[in-house]
N, C-alpha and C positions, 0 to 999 in steps of 0.2 A: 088719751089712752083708751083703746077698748074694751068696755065693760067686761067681756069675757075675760083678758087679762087680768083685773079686780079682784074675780074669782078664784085663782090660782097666788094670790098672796097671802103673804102668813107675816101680819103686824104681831110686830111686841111692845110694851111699854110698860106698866106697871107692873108687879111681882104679881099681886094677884087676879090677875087677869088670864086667859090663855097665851100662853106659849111666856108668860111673866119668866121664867125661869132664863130664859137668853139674857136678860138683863143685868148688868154691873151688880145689881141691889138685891138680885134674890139671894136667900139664904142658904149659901153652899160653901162650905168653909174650906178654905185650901191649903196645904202645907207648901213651904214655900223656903228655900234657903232655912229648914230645919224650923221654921217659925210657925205659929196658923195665922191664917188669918182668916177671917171669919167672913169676908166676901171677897170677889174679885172686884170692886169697886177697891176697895182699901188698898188689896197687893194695888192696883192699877195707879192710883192718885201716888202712893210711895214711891212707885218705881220714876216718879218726874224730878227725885232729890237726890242729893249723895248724902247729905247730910244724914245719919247713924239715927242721930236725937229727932229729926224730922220725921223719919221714917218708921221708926217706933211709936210716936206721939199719936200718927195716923194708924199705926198697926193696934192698936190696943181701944180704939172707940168702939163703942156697944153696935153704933148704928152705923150705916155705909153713906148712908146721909152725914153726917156726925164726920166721917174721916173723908170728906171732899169737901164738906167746909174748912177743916183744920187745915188739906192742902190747900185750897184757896185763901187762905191765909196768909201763907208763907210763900206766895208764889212768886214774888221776887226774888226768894232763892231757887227757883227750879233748873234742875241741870238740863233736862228734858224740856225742849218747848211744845206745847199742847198741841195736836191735830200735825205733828212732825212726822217724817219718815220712823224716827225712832220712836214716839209714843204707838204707832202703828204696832211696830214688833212688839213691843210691849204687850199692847192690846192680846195680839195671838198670842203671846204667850200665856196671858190670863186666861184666856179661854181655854186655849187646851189644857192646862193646868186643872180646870175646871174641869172638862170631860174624862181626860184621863181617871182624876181623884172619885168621880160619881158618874160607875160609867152607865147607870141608868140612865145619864141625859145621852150618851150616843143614842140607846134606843130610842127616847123622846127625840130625835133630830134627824132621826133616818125616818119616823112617821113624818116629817114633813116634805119627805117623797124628793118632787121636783119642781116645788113650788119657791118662788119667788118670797125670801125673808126680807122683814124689813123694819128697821125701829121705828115705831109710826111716836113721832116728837111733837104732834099735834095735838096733845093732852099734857103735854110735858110745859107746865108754867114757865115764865120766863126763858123758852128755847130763844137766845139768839143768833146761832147755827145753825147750820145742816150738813153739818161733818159728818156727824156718827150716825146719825140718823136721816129722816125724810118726810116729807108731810105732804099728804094728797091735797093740791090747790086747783080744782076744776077739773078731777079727773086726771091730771098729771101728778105724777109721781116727782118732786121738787126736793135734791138733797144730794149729796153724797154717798150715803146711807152707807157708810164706812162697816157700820158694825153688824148688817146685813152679808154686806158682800163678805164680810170674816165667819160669819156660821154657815154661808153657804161653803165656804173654801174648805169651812173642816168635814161638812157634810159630804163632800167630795171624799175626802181622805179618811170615815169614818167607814163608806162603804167601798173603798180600795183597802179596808182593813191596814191602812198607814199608820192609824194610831188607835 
């Protein structure tokens, strides 16, 4: 990849770090089927059950870390299979969810212009994926970077005033 391309990306990973706020785990709490929940991590790991009591158990944990263990817990019951067409929708819906409910993060996601988003999962312990995210191996950009190309899509749709 050419270094000048490098220069035009906008890695996220940690909450607080820059641009920390794209992530499942920052703290932005969202109403949701009349419910809060207090990050898109939690609505996101719920939305893989039917199960009522499963779904609650993950809604109600203090931390976002805390309700994806509790979903990986139970994930022999999941309706949803992980990294599916349908966890995908999911996924948008969390996010937009998110920017709708605090739309100060539109304006923080239109300052990232026309630059190339990316979950950089290079810092991220035990990644054994590269579904949602990506990780620069030599210069090359290495991953799916699922939850990239999803902020870039609503970035899209933030400044066509879509949502």
């Amino acid at each position: 990849m050419d270094i000048n391309k490098l220069k035009n990306m906008i890695a996220f990973t940690k909450v607080n770090l820059p641009y920390g706020w794209m992530g499942n785990m920052a703290p932005f709490p969202i109403v949701y089927e009349d419910k809060l929940w207090l990050t898109t991590e939690a609505l996101f790991q719920s939305m893989r059950f039917s199960n009522e009591e499963i779904k609650e158990l993950i809604r109600i944990q203090a931390s976002p870390m805390t309700a994806k263990m509790k979903a990986k817990k139970n994930r022999a019951l999941y309706t949803v299979e992980p990294m599916s067409e349908q966890d995908v929708v999911n996924m948008k819906l969390c996010i937009k969810l998110k920017l709708v409910q605090h739309p100060v993060l539109k304006t923080e996601l239109l300052k990232t212009a026309d630059n190339f988003i990316f979950e950089n999962i290079e810092l991220r312990k035990g990644a054994r994926h590269f579904f949602w995210g990506a990780k620069l191996i030599n210069g090359e950009l290495v991953g799916n970077n699922m939850m990239g190309k999803i902020w870039m899509e609503f970035r899209d749709k933030v400044k066509n005033n879509l949502i």
